[in-house]
Jmol script that loads the backbone (N, CA, C; Angstrom):
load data "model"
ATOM      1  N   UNK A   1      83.537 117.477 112.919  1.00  0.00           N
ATOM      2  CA  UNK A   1      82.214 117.050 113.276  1.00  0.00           C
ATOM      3  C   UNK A   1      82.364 115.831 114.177  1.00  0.00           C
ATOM      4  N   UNK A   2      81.536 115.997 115.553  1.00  0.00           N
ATOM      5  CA  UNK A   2      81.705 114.890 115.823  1.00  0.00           C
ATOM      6  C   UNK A   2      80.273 114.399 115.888  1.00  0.00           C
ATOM      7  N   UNK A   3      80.105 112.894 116.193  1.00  0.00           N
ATOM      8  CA  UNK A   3      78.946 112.033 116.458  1.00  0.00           C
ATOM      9  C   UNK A   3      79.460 110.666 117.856  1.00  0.00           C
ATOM     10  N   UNK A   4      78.126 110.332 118.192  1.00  0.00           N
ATOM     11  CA  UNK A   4      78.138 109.796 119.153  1.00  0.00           C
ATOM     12  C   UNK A   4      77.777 107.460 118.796  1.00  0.00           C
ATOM     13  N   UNK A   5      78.286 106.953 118.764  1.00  0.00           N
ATOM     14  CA  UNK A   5      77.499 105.547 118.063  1.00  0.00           C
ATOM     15  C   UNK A   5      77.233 104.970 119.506  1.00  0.00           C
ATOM     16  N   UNK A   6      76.197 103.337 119.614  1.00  0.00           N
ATOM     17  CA  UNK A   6      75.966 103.038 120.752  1.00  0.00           C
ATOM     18  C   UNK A   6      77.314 102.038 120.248  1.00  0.00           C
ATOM     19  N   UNK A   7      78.167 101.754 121.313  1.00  0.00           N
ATOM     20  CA  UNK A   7      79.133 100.682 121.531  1.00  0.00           C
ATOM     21  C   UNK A   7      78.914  99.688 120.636  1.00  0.00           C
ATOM     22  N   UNK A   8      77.429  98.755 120.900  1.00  0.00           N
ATOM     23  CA  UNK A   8      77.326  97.921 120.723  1.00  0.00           C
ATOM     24  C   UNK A   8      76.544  97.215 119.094  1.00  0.00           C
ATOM     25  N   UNK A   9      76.582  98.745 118.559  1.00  0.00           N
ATOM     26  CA  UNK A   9      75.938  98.946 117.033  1.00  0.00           C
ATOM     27  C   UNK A   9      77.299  98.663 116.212  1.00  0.00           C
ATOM     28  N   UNK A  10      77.425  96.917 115.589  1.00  0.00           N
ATOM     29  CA  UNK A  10      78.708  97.312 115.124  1.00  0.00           C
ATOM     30  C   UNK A  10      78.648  97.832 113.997  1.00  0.00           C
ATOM     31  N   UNK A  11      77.228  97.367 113.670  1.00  0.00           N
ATOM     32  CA  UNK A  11      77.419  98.203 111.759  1.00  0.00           C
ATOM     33  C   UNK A  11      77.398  99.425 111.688  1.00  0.00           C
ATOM     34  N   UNK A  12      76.827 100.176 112.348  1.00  0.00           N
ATOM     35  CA  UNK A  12      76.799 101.951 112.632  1.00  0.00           C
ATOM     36  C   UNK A  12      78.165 101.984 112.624  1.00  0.00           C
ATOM     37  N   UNK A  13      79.152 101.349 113.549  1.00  0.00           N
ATOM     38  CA  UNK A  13      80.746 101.963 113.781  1.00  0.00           C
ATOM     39  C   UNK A  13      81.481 101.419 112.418  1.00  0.00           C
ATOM     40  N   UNK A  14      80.855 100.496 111.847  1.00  0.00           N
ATOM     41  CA  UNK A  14      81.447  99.852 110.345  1.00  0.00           C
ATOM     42  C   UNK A  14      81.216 101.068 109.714  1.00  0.00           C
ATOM     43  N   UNK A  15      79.934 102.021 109.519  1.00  0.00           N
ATOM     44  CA  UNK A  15      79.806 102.291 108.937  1.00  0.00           C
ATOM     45  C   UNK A  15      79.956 104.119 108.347  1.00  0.00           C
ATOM     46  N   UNK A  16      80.040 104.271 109.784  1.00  0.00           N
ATOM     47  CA  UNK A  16      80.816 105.799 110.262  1.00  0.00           C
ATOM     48  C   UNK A  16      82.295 105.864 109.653  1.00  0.00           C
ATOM     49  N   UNK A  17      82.615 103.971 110.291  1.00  0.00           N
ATOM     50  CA  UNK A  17      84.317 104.563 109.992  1.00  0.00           C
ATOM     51  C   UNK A  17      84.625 104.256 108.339  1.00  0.00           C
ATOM     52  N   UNK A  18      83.708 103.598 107.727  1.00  0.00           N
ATOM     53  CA  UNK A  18      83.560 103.859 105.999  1.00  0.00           C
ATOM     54  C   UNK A  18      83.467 105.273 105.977  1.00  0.00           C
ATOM     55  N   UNK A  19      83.076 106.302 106.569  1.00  0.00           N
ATOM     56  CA  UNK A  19      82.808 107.089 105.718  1.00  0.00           C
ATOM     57  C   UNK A  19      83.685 108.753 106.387  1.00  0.00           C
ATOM     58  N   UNK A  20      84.775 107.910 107.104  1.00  0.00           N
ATOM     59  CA  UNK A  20      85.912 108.675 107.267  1.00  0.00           C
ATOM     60  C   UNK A  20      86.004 109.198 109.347  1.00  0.00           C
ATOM     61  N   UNK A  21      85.024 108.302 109.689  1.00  0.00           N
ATOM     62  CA  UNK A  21      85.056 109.359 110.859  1.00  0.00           C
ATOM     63  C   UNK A  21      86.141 108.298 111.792  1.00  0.00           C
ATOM     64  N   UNK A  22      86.838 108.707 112.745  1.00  0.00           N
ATOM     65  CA  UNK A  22      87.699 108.365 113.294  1.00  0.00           C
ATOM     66  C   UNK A  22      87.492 107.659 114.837  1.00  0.00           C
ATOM     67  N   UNK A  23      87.259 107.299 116.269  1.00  0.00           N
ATOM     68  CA  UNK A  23      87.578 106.821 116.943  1.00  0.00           C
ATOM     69  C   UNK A  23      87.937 107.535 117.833  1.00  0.00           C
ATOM     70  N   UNK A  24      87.399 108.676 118.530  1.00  0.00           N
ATOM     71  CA  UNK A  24      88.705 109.676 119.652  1.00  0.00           C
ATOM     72  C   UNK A  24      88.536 109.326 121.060  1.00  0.00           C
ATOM     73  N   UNK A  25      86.990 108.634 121.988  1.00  0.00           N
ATOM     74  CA  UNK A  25      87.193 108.200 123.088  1.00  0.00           C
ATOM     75  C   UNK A  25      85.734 107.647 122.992  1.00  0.00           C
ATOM     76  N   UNK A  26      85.651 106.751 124.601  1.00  0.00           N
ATOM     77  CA  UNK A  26      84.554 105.879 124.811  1.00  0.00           C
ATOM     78  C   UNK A  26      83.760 107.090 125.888  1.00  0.00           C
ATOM     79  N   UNK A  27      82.519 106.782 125.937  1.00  0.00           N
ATOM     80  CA  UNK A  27      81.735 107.635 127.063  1.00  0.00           C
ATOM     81  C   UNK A  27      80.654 106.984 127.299  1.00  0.00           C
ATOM     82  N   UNK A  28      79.976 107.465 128.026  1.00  0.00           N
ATOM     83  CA  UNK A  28      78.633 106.748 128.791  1.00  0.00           C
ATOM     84  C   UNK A  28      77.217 107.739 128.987  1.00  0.00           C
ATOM     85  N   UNK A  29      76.317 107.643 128.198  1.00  0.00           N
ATOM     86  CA  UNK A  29      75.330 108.648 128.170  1.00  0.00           C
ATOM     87  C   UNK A  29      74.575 108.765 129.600  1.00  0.00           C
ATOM     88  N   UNK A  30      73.952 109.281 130.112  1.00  0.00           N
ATOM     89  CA  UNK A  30      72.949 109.537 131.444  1.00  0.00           C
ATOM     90  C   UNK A  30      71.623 109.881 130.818  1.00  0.00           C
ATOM     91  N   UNK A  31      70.719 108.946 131.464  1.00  0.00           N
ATOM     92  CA  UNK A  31      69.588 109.149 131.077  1.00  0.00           C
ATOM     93  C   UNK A  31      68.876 110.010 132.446  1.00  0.00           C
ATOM     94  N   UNK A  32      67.751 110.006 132.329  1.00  0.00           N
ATOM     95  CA  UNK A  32      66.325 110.548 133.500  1.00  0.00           C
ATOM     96  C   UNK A  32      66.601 109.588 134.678  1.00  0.00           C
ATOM     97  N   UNK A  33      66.770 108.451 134.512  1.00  0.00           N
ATOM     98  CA  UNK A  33      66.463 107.681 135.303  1.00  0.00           C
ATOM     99  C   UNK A  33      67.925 106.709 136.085  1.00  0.00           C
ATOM    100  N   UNK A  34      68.814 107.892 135.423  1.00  0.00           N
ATOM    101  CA  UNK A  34      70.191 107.408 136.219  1.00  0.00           C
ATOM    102  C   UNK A  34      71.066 106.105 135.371  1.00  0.00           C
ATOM    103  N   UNK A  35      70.312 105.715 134.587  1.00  0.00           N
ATOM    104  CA  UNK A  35      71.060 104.697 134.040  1.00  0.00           C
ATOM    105  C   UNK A  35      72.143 105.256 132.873  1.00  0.00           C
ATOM    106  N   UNK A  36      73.142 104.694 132.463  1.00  0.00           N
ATOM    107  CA  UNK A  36      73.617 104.543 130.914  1.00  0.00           C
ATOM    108  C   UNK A  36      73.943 103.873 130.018  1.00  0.00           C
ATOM    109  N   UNK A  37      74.452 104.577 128.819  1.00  0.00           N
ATOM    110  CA  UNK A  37      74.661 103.871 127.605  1.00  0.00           C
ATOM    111  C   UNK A  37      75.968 104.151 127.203  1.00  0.00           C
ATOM    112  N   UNK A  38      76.622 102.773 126.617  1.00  0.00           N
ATOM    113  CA  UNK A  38      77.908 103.350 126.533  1.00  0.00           C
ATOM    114  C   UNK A  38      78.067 103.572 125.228  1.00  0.00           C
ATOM    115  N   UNK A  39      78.194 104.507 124.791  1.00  0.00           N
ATOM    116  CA  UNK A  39      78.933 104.817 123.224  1.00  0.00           C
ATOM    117  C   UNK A  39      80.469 105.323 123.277  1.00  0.00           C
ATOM    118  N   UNK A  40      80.590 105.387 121.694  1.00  0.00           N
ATOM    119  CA  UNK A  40      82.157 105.858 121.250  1.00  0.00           C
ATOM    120  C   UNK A  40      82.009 106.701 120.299  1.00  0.00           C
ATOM    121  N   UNK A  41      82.377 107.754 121.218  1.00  0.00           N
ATOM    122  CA  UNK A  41      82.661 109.366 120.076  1.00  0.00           C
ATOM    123  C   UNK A  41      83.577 109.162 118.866  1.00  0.00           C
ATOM    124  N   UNK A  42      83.319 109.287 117.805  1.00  0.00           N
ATOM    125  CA  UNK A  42      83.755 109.706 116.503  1.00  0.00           C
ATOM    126  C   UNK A  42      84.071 111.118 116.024  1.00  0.00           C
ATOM    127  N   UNK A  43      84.669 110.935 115.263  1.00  0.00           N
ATOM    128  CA  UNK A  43      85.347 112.864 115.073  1.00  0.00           C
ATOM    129  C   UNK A  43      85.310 112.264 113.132  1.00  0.00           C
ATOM    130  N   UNK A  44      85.291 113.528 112.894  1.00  0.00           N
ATOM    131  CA  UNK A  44      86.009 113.584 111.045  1.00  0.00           C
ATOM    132  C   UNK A  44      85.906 114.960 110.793  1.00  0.00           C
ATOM    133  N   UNK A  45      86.879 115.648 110.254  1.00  0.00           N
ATOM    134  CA  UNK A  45      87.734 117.035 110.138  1.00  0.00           C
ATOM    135  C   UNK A  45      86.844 117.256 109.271  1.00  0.00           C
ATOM    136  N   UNK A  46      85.639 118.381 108.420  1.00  0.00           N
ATOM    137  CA  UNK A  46      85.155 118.881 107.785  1.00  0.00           C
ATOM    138  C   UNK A  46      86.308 120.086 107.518  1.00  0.00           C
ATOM    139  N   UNK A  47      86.051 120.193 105.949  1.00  0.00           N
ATOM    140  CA  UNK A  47      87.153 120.772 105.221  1.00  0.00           C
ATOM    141  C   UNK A  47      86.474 122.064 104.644  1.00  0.00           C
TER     142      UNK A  47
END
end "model"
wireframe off; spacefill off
backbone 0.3
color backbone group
């Protein structure tokens, strides 16, 4: 499973990586209006 956090949410990434998800790369969302957001993809292996 993966999920997407905003960069700059540190408790979201505190709190993802409490609950096993991992770190696999940084990316940058695109909005309507050309701008972005940078988040960091998370992964965790569902069993």
């Amino acid at each position: 499973m993966q999920l997407a956090v905003i960069e700059s949410n540190e408790k979201a990434l505190e709190f993802w990586s409490d609950m096993g998800f991992e770190e696999i790369r940084g990316s940058k969302t695109i909005e309507d209006d050309k701008t972005g957001i940078d988040v960091i993809v998370m992964e965790q292996a569902l069993i």
